[in-house]
N, C-alpha and C positions, 0 to 999 in steps of 0.2 A: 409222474405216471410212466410206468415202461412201455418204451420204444414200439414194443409189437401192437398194444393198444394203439399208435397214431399214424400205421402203417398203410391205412385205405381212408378211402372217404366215410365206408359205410362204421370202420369200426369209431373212426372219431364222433360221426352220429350219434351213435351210441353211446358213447364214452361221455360226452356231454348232457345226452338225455339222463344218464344214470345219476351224473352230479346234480342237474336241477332235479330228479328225485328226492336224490340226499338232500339238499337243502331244502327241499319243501317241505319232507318230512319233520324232516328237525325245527322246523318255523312250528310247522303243529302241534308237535311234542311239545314245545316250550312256551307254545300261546304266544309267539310272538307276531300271530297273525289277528289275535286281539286287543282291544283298546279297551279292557276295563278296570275299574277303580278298584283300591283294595289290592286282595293277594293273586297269586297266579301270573307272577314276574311284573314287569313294570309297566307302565302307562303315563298317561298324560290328557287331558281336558281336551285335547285338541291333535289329533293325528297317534303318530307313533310306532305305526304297527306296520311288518314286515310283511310286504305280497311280491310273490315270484308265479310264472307262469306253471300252474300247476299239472300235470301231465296226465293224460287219461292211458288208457292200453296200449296204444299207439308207440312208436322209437319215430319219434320225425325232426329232423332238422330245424332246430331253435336259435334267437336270439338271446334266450336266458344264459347260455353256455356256449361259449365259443372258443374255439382254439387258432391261435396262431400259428405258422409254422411247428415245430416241436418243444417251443421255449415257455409258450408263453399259455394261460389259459384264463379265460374272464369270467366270474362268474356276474348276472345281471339283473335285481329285484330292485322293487320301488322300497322307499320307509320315508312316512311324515314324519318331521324335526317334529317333537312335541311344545307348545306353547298354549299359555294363557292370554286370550285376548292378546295385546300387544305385546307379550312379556314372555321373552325365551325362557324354556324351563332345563337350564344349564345341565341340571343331574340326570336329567333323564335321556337329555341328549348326549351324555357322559355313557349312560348307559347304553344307549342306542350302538352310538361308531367305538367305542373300546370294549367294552363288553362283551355285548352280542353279537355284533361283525366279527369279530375277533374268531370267536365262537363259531358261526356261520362257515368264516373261512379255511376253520383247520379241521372242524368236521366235516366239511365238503369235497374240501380243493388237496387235500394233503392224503395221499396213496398211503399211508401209513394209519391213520383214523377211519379212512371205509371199511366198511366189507369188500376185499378184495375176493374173496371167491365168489361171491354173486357178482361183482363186477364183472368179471371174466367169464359167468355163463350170461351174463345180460350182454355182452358185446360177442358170444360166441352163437348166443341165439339170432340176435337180427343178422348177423354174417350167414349163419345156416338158410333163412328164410330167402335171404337175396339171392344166396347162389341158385333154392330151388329156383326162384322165379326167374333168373336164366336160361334154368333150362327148359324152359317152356316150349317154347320156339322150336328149339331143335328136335323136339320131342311131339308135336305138332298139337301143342296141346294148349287152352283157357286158361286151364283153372289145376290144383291141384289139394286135395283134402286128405291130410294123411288120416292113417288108422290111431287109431285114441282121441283122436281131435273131441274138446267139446263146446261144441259150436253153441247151446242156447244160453242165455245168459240168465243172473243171476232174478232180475225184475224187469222191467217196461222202464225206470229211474238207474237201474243200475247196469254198468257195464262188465262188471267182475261176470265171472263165469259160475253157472247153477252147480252147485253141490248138492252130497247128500246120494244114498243106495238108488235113487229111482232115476238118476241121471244115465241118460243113454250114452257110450262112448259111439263117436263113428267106425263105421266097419264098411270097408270097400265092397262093392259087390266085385265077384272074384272076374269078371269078363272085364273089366274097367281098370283092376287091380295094376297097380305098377313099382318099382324101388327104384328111387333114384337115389345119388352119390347126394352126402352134405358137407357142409365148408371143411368138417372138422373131422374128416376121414371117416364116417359114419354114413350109415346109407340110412334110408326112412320107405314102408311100403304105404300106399291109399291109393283114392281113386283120380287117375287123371281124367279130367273132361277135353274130352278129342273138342277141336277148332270144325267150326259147321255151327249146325240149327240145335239146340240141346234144351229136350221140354222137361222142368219140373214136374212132376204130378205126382198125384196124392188124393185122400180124404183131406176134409180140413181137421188142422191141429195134429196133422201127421209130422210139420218140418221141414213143407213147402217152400215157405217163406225164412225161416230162421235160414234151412242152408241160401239161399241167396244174398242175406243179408250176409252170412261168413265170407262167402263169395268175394262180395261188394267191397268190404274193406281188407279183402287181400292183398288190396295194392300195395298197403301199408305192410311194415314188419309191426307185429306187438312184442309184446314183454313176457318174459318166461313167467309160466303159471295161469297165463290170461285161457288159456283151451283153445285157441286161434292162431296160434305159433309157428304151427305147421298147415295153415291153409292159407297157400300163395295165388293171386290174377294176376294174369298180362295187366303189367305196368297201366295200357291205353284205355282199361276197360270201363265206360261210366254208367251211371245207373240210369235209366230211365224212367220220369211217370208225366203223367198229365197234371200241369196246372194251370187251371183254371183262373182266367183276369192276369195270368201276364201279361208285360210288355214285348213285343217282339218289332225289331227293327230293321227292315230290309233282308231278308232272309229268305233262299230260294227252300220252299215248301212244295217244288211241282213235282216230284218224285213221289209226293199223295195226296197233292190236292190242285186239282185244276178249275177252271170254267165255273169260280164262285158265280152267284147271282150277284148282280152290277159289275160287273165286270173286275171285281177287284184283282190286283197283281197279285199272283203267288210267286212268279218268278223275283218279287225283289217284295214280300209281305211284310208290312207294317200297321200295327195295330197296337192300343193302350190296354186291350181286353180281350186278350186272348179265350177261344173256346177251349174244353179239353182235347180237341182234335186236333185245331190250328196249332195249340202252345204242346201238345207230346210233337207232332211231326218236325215243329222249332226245335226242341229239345234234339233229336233226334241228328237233324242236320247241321244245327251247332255242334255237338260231339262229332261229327263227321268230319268237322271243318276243321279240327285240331287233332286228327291224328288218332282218334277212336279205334281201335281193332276189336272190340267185342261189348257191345249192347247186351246190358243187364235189365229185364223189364218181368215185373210183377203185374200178374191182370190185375189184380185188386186196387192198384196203385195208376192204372191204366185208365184212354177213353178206347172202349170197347169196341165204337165202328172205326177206329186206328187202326186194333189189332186184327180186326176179323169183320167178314161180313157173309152170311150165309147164301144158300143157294134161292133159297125162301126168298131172301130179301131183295135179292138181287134179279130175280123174275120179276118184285111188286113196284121195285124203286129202280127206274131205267136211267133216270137221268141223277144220278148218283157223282157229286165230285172227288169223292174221297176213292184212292185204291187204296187198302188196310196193307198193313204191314206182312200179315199174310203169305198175300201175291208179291212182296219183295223181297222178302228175306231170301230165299235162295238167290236171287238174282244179286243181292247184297254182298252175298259171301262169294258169287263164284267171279262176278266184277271186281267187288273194291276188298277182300280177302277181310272181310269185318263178320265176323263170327256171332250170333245171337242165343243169350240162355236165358231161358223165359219160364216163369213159372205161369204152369193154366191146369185150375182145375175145373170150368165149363167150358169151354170151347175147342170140340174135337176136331176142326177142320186142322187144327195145327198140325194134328198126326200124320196128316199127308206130308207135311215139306218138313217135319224131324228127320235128323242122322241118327239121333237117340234119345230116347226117351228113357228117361230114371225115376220111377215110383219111389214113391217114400211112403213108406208104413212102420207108426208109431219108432218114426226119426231114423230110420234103418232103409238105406236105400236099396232098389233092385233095379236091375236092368231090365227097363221092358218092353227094349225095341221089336220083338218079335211081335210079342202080345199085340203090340200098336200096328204093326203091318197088318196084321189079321185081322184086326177091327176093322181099319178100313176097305179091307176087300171084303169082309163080312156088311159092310156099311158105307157105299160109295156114295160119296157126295163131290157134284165138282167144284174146284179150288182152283182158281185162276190163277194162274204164275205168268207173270211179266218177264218178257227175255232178257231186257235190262232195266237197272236199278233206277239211272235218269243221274241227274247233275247235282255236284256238291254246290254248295256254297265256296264265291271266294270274295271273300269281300276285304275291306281298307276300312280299318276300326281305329274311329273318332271319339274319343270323349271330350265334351266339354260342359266344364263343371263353374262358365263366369255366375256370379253373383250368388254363388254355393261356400257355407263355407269347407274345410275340409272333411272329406266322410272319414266318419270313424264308427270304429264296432263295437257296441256295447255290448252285444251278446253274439253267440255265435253261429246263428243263422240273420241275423240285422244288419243291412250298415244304414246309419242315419246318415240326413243329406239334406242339412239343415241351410235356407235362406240366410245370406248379409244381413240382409236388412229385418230386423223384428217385429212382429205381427203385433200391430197393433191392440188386435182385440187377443186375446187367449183363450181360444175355445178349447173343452177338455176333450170333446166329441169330434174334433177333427184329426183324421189320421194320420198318423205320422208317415213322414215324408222320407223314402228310403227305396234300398233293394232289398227286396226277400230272398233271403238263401235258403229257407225253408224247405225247398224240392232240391236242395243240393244232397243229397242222401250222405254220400263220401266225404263230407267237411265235419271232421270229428271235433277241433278245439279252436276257439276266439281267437288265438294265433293267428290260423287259417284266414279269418275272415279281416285282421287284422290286416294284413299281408294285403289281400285284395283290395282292400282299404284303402293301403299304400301306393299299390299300382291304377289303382284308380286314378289317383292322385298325380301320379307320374306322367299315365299315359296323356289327360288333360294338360299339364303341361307343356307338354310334346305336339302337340293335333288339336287343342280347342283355339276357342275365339280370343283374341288378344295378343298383345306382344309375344306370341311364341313361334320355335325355328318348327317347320311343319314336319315331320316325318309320316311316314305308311308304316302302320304294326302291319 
């Protein structure tokens, strides 16, 4: 591979992610991600078939492909040795490590067998993407969406990008409008979202929710062609919503919720069953507690007296524990510099504590802070704002996983967290025993959860009950 490919962190990212492309591709191509009898390359009764971590839109730092200093490079897929009940099936295992390794390896790993010019704009694209999200900061800005971007995707199943004449390109509204520089001497113009309160709005099925979701996984660089290429977030930003029946453990929630009935602690809350109110403010002040700088939150995905609570209600219900997000959001950004983009399309009290407001009509965004100022002096309702935000979370995070055996992730919002000792009776109706990642919006691939998995693992180790040396994450 040449030298300038192995020159950063981000291009070796890259350069790795492109090769377990190559090689998954070519497992596909050849079927040798199937075990069946007959024609369509080889097989065996029992195993056989080649699986590599297969990559979605996403460029992220993998264990499939790794690079040593400049010498040396691995690539890393599972393959069942094929046998018959007891009995190795010599030729097909012949076939397996001389054949199609062989094959694997020099279509993958050999700079002379790939596509070198898609190489070099797949490793010139995530370099482009990183440097925007750089300069974010300096530029005092969220989020940035360039012009052409196509943010909707292809289905609800798929993650390619929609095609076809009826596909809207993004277009900046020109007040928002910005050019910044890119990796490769090139500039890029679209809409930066300024750092502050930033309301979504819309009709529905205008694009409310699609651009949030482009938003959301800006963290990531994608892959040239995905239509998301060019829209970068602040690295810290995570997504927000309510869910309903978590767990939450010791976690300071008084920042919006105080003086439950019995007296329960919010200042250190714990509970097996979280409400939508309790588990978003958890949500909420867990991201806070790692470094968060900008809160992504969907009403629809929301618990509603979180986000807002009217004037109406607040005359009828005096003795109210909840302050809605609301009354803290500016208090949020002008204390702990954590920035909020919210999509609302029923709840106008928001308009009062926006910096800006961006309509989206039929996928086309407008600027329409003014319109919003107007409404509400055309429509005054009062909106309580809290002077200060209130206290993070800090806490000394324990796992301990005895008489667990190790979590692992079958899929990529799952980790199971299976008991030593085996249940005697086997009920099919009793739920499986795990973490939902489900409400983790931004975990795109089993990897990911993979990973968690692993540090799960670690951190128990390290802080649970038994022979271990104790440390404070």
């Amino acid at each position: 591979m040449p030298n300038a490919l192995l020159q950063s962190d981000i291009r070796r990212i890259a350069l790795c992610d492109f090769v377990t492309r190559a090689c998954a591709s070519l497992i596909r191509a050849k079927h040798l991600d199937q075990n069946v009898s007959g024609g369509g390359g080889w097989s065996g009764p029992k195993g056989g078939a080649f699986n590599i971590n297969s990559p979605g839109q996403e460029i992220l730092p993998r264990t499939s492909a790794m690079i040593d200093g400049n010498d040396t490079i691995e690539l890393r897929f599972m393959t069942s040795l094929p046998a018959a009940g007891r009995t190795i099936l010599g030729q097909q295992a012949y076939q397996i490590l001389v054949i199609n390794l062989v094959e694997l390896v020099k279509k993958s790993l050999l700079y002379a067998n790939i596509d070198q010019k898609q190489l070099h704009v797949h490793v010139q694209t995530a370099e482009n993407q990183q440097s925007l999200r750089e300069q974010l900061a300096q530029n005092n800005l969220t989020a940035f969406v360039a012009n052409g971007a196509i943010l909707p995707r292809a289905s609800g199943a798929s993650e390619a990008p929609m095609d076809g004449a009826h596909v809207v390109p993004f277009q900046s509204p020109k007040e928002l409008e910005i050019t910044l520089p890119l990796a490769d001497s090139t500039s890029v113009s679209g809409m930066g979202v300024p750092r502050g309160v930033t309301l979504l709005t819309g009709g529905g099925f205008h694009g409310k929710s699609t651009m949030l979701e482009a938003v959301q996984l800006g963290v990531y660089n994608h892959i040239p062609g995905d239509g998301r290429e060019l829209v970068v977030t602040d690295a810290t930003a995570v997504k927000i919503r309510a869910e309903d029946g978590r767990s939450v453990t010791s976690t300071d929630i008084t920042p919006f919720i105080v003086n439950l009935p019995g007296g329960k602690n919010t200042k250190h809350f714990t509970t097996d069953d979280a409400s939508g109110s309790t588990s978003m403010a958890s949500n909420i002040q867990e991201a806070l507690e790692v470094g968060c700088k900008t809160l992504l939150i969907d009403e629809d995905s929301s618990a509603t007296n979180l986000l807002v609570r009217d004037q109406r209600m607040q005359s009828l219900i005096r003795n109210e524990p909840i302050t809605p997000l609301v009354s803290k959001a500016r208090a949020l950004y002008t204390e702990h510099g954590v920035s909020t983009i919210i999509v609302i399309g029923g709840l106008g009290d928001w308009l009062t504590v926006a910096d800006q407001v961006i309509g989206m009509e039929s996928y086309v965004p407008h600027l329409m802070t003014a319109d919003a100022k107007a409404v509400v002096r055309n429509y005054p309702s009062e909106v309580t704002q809290t002077p200060e935000y209130g206290s993070l979370p800090e806490r000394s995070l324990q796992v301990d996983l005895h008489g667990i055996r190790s979590p692992y992730a079958w899929r990529k919002n799952f980790i199971t967290l299976r008991s030593e000792a085996r249940n005697a009776v086997d009920d099919p109706a009793e739920a499986e025993a795990g973490i939902d990642l489900s409400g983790l919006d931004q975990i795109v691939e089993i990897g990911q959860a993979h990973t968690i998995a692993t540090l799960l693992q670690h951190v128990a180790s390290r802080t649970g009950s038994g022979p271990y040396v104790k440390h404070t994450y």
